[in-house]
N, CA, C and O atoms as a Tripos MOL2 file, in Angstrom:
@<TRIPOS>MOLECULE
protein
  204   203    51     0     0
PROTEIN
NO_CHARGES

@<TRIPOS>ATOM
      1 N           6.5860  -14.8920    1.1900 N.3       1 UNK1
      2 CA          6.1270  -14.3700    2.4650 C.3       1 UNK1
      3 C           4.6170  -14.2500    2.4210 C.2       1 UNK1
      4 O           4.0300  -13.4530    1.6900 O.2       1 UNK1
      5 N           4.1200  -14.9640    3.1230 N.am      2 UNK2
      6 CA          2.3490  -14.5810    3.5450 C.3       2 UNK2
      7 C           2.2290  -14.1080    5.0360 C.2       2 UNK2
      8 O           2.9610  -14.3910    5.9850 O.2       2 UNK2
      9 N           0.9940  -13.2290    4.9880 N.am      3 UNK3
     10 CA          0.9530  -12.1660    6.3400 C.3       3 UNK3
     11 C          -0.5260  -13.4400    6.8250 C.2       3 UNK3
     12 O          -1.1650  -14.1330    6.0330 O.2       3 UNK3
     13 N          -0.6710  -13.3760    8.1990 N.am      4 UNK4
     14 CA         -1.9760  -14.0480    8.1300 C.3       4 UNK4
     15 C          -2.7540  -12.9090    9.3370 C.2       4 UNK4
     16 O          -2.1940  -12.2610   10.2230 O.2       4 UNK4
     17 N          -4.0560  -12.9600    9.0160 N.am      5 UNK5
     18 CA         -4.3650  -11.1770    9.4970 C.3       5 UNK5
     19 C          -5.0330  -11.1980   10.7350 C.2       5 UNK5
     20 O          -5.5450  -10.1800   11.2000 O.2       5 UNK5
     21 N          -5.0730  -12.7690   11.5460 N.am      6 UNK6
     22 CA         -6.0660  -12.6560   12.9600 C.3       6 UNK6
     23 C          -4.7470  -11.7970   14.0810 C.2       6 UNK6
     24 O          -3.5830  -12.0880   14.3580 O.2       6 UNK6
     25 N          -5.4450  -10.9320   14.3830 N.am      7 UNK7
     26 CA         -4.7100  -10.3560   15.6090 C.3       7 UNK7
     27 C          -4.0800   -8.8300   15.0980 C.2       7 UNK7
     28 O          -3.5720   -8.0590   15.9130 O.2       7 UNK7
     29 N          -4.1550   -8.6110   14.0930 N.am      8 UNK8
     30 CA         -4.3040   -7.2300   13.2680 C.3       8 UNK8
     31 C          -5.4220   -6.3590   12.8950 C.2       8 UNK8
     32 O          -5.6700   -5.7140   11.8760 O.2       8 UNK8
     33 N          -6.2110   -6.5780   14.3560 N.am      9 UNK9
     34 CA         -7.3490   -5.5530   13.9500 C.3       9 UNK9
     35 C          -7.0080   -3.7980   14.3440 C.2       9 UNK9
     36 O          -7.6980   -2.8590   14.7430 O.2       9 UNK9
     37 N          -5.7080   -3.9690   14.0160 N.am     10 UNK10
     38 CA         -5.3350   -2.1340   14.5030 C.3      10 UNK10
     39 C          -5.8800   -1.2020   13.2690 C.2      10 UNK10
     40 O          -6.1480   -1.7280   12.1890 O.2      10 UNK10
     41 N          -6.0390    0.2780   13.4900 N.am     11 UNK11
     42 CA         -6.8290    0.7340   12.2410 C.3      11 UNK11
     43 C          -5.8500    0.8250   11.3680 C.2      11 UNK11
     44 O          -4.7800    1.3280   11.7110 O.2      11 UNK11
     45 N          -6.0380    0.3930   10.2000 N.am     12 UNK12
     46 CA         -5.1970    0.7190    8.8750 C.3      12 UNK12
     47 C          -4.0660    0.0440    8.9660 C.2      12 UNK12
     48 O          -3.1510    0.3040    8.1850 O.2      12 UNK12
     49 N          -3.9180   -1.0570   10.0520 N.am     13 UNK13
     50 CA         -3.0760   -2.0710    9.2760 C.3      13 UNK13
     51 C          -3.4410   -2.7150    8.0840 C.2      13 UNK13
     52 O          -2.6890   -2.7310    7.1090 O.2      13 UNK13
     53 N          -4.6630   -3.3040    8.0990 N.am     14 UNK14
     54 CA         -4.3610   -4.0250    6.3150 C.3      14 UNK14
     55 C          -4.1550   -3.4830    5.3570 C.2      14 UNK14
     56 O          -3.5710   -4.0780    4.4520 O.2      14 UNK14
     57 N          -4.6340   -1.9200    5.1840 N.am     15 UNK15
     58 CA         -4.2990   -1.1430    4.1310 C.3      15 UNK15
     59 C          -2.6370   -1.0560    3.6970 C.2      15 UNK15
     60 O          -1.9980   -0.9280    2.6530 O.2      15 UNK15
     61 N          -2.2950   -1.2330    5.4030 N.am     16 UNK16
     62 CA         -0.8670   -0.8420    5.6520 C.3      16 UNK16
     63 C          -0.0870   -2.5400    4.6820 C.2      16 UNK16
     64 O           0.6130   -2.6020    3.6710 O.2      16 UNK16
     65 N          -0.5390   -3.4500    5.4260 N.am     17 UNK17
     66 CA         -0.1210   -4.6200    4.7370 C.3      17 UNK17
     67 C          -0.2880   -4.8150    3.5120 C.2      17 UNK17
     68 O           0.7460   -5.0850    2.8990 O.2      17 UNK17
     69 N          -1.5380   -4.7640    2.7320 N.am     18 UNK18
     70 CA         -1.5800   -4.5520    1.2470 C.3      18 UNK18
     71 C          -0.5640   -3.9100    0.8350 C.2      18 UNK18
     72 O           0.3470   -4.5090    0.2640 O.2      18 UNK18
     73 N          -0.5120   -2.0240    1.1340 N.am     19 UNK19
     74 CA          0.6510   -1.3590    0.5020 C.3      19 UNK19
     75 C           1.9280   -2.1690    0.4720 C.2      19 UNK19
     76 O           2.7890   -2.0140   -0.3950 O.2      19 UNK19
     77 N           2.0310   -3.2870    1.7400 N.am     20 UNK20
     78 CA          3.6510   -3.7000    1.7600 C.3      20 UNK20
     79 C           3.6750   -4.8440    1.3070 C.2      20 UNK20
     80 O           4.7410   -5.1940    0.8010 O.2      20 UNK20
     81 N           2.7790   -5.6120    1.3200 N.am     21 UNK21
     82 CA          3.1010   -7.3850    0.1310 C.3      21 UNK21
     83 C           2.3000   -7.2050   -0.4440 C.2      21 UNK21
     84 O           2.5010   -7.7910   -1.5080 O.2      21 UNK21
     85 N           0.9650   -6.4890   -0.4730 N.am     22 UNK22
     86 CA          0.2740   -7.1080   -2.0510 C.3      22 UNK22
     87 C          -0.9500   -7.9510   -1.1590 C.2      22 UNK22
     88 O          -0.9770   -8.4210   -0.0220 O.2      22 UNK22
     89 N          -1.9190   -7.8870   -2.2590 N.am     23 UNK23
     90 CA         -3.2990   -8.3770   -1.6410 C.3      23 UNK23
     91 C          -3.3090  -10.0420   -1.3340 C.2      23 UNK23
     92 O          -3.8470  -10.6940   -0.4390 O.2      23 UNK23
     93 N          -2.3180  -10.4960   -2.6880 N.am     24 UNK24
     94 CA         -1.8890  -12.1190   -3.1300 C.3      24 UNK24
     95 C          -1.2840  -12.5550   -1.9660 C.2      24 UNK24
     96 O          -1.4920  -13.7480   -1.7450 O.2      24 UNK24
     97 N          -0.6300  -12.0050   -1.1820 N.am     25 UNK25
     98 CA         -0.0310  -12.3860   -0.2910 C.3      25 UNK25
     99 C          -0.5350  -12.2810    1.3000 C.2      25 UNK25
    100 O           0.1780  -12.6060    2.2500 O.2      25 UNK25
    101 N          -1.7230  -11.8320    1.3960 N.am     26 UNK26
    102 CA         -2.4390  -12.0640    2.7760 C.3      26 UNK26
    103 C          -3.4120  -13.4660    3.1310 C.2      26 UNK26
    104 O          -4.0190  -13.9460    2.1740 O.2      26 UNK26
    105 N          -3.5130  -13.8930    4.0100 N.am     27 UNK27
    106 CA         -4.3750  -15.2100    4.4100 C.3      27 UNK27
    107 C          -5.5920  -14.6580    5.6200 C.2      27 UNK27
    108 O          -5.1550  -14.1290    6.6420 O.2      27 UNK27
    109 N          -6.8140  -14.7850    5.4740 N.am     28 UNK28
    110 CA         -7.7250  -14.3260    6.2350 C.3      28 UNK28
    111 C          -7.7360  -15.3080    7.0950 C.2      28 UNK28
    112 O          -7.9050  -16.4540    6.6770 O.2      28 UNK28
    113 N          -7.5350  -15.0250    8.6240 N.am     29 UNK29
    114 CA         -7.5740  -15.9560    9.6070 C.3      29 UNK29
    115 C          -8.0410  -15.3900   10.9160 C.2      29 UNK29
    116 O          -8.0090  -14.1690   11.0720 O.2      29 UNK29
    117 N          -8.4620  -16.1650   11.8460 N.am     30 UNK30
    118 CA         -9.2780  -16.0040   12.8210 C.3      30 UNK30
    119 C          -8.3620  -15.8550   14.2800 C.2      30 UNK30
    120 O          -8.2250  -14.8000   14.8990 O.2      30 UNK30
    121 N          -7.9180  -16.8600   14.5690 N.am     31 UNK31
    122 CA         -7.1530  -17.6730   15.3870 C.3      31 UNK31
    123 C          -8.2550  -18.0170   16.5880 C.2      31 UNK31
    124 O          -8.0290  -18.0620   17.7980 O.2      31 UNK31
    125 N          -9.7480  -18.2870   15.7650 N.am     32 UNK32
    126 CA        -10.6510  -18.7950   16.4130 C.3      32 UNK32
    127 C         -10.2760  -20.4580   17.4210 C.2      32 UNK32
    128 O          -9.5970  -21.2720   16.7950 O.2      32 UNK32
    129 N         -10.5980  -20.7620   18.4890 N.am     33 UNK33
    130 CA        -11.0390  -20.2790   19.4750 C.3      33 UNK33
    131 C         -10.1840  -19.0140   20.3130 C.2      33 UNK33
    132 O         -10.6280  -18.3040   21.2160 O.2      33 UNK33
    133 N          -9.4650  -19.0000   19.9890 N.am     34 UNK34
    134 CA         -8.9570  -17.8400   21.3290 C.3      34 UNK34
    135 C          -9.0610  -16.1880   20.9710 C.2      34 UNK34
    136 O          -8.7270  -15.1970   21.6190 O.2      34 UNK34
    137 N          -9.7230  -16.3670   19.5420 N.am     35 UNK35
    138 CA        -10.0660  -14.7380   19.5450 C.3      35 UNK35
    139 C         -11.5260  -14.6850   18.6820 C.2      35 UNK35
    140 O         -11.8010  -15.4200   17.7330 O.2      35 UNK35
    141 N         -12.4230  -13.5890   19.2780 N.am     36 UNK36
    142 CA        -13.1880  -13.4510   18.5000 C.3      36 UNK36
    143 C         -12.7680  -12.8560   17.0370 C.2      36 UNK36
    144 O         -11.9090  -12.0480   16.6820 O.2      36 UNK36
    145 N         -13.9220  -13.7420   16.2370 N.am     37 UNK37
    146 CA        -13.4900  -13.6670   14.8060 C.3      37 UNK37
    147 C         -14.1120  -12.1380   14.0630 C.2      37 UNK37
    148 O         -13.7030  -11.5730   13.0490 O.2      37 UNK37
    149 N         -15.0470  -11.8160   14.8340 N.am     38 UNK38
    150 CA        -15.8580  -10.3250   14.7590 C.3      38 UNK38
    151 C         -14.6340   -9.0350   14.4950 C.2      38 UNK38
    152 O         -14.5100   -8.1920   13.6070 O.2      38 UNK38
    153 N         -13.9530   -9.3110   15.5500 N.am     39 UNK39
    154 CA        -13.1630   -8.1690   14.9060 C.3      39 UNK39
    155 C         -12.1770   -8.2430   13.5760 C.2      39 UNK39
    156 O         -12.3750   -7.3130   12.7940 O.2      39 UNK39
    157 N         -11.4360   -8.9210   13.2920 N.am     40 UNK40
    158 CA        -10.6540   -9.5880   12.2870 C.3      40 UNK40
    159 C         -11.4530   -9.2270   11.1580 C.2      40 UNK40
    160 O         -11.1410   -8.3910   10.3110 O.2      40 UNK40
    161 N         -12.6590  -10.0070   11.1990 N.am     41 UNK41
    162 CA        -13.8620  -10.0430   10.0680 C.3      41 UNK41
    163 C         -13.6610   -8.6480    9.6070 C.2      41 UNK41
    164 O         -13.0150   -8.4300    8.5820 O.2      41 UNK41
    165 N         -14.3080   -7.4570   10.4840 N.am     42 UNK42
    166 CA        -14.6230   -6.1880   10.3390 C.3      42 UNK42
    167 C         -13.2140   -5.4980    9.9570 C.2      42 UNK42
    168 O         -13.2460   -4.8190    8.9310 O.2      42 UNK42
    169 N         -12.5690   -5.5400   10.3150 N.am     43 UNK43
    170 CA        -10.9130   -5.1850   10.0210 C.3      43 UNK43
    171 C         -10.8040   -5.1960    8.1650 C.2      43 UNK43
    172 O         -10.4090   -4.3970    7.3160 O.2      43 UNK43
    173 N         -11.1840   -6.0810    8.1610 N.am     44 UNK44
    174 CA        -10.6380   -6.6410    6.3760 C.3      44 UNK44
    175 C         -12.3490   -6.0130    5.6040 C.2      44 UNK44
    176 O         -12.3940   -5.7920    4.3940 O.2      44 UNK44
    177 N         -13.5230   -5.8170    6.4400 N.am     45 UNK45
    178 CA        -14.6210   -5.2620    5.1360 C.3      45 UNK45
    179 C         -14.3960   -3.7260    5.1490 C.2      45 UNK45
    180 O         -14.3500   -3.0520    4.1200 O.2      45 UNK45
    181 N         -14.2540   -3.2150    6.4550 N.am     46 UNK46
    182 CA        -13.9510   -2.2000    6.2300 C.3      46 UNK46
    183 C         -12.8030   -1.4230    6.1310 C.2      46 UNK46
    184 O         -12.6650   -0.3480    6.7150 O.2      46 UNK46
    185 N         -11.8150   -2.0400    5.2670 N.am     47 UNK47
    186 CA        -10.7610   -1.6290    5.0560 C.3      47 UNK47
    187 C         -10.8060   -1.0320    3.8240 C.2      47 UNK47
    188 O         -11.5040   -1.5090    2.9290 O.2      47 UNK47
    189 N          -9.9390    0.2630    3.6240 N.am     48 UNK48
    190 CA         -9.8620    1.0030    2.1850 C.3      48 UNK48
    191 C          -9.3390    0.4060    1.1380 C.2      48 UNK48
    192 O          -8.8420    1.1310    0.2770 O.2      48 UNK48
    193 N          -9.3200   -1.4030    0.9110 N.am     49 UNK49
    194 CA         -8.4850   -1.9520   -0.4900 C.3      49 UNK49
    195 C          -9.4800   -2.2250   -1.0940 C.2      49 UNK49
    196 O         -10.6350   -2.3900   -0.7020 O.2      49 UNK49
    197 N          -8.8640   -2.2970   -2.4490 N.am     50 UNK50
    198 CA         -9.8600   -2.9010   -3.4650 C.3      50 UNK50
    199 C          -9.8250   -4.6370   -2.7150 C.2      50 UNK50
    200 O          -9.2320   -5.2890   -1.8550 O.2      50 UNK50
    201 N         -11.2350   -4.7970   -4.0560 N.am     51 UNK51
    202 CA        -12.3830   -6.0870   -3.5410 C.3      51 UNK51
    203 C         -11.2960   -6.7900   -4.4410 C.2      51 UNK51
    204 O         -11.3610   -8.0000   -4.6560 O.2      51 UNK51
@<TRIPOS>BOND
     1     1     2 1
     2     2     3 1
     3     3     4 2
     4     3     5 am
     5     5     6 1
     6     6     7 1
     7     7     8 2
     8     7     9 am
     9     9    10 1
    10    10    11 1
    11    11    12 2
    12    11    13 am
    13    13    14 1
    14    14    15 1
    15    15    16 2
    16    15    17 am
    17    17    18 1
    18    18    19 1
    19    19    20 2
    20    19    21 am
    21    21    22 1
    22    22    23 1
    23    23    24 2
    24    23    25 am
    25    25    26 1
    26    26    27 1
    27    27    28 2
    28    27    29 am
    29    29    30 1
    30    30    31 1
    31    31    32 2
    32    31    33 am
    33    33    34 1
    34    34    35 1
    35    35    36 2
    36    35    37 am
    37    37    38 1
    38    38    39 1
    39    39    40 2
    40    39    41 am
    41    41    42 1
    42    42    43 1
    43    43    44 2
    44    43    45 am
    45    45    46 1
    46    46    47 1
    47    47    48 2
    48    47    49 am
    49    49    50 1
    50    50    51 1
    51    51    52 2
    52    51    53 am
    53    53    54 1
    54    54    55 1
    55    55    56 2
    56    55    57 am
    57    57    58 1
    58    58    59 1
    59    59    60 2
    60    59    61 am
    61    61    62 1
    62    62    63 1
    63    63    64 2
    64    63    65 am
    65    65    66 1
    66    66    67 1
    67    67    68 2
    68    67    69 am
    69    69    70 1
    70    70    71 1
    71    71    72 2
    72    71    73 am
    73    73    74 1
    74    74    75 1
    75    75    76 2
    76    75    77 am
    77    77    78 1
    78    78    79 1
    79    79    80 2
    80    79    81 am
    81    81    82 1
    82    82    83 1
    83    83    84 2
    84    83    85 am
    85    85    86 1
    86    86    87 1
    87    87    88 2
    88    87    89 am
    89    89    90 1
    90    90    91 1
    91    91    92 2
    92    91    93 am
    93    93    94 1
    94    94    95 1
    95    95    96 2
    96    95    97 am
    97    97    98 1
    98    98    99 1
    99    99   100 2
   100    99   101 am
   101   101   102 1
   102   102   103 1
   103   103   104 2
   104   103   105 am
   105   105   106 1
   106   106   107 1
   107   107   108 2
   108   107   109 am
   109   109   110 1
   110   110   111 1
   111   111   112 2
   112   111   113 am
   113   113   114 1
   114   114   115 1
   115   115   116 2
   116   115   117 am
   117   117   118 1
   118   118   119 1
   119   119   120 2
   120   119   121 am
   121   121   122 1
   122   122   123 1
   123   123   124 2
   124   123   125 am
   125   125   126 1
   126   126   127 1
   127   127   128 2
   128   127   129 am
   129   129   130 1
   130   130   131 1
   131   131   132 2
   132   131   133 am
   133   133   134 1
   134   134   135 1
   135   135   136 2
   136   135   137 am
   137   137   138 1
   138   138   139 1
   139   139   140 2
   140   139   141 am
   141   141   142 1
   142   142   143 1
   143   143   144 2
   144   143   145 am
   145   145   146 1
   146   146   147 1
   147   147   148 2
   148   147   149 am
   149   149   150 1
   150   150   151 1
   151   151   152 2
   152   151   153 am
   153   153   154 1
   154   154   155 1
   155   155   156 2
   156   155   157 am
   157   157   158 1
   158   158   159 1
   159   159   160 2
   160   159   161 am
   161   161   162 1
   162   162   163 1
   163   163   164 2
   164   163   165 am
   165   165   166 1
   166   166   167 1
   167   167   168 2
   168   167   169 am
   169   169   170 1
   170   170   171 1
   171   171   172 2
   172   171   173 am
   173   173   174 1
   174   174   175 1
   175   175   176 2
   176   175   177 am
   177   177   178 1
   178   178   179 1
   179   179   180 2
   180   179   181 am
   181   181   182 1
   182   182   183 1
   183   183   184 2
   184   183   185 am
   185   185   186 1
   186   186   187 1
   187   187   188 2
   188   187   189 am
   189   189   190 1
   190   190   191 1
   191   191   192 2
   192   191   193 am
   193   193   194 1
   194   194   195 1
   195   195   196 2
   196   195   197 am
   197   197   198 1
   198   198   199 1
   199   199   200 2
   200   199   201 am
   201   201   202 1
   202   202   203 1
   203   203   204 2
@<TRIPOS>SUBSTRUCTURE
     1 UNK1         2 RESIDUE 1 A UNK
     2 UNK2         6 RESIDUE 1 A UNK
     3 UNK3        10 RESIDUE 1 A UNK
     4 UNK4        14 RESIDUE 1 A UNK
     5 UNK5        18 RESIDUE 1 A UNK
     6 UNK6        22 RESIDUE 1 A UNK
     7 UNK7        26 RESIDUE 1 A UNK
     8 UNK8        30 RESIDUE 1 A UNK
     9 UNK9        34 RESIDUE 1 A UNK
    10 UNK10       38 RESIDUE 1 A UNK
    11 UNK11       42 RESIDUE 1 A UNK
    12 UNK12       46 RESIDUE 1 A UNK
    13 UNK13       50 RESIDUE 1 A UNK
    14 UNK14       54 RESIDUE 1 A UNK
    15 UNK15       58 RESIDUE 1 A UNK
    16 UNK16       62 RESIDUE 1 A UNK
    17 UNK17       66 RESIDUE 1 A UNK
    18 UNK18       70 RESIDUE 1 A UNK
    19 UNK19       74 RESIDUE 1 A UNK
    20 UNK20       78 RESIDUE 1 A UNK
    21 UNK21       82 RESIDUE 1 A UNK
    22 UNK22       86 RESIDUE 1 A UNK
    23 UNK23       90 RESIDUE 1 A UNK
    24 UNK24       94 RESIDUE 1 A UNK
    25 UNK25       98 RESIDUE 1 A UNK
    26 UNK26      102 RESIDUE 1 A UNK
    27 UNK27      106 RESIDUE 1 A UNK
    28 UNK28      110 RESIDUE 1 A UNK
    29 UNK29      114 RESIDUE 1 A UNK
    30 UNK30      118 RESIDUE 1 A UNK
    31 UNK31      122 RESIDUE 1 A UNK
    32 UNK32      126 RESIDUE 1 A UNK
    33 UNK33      130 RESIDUE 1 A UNK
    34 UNK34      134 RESIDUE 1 A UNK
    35 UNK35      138 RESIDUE 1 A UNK
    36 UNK36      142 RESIDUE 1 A UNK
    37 UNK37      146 RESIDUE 1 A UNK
    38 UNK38      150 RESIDUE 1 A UNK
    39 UNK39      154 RESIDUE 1 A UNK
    40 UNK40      158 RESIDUE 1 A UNK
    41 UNK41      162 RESIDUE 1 A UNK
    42 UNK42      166 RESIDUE 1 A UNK
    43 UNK43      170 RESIDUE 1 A UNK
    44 UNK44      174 RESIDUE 1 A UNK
    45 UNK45      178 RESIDUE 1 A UNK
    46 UNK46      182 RESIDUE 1 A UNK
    47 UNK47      186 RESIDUE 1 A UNK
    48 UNK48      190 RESIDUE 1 A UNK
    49 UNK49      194 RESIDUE 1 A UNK
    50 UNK50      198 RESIDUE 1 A UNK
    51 UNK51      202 RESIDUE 1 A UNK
């Protein structure tokens, strides 16, 4: 199972997703053109997981 994270800029979902598959198992994605990539981006730096 891989999570892919454009469209999950809610607060503390990725933390939330890490806790539930694991860091190995996320894909950083945009779903550029139809969403800005700004939020997505910011979602995943300022999220509470390790680097």
């Amino acid at each position: 199972l891989y999570m892919e994270l454009s469209g999950w800029w809610f607060h503390k979902n990725v933390e939330f997703l890490v806790d539930l598959v694991g860091p190995e198992r996320l894909l950083f994605g945009t779903r550029l053109p139809v969403h800005d990539p700004g939020a997505t981006k910011a979602t995943v730096q300022y999220a509470d997981i390790p680097q």
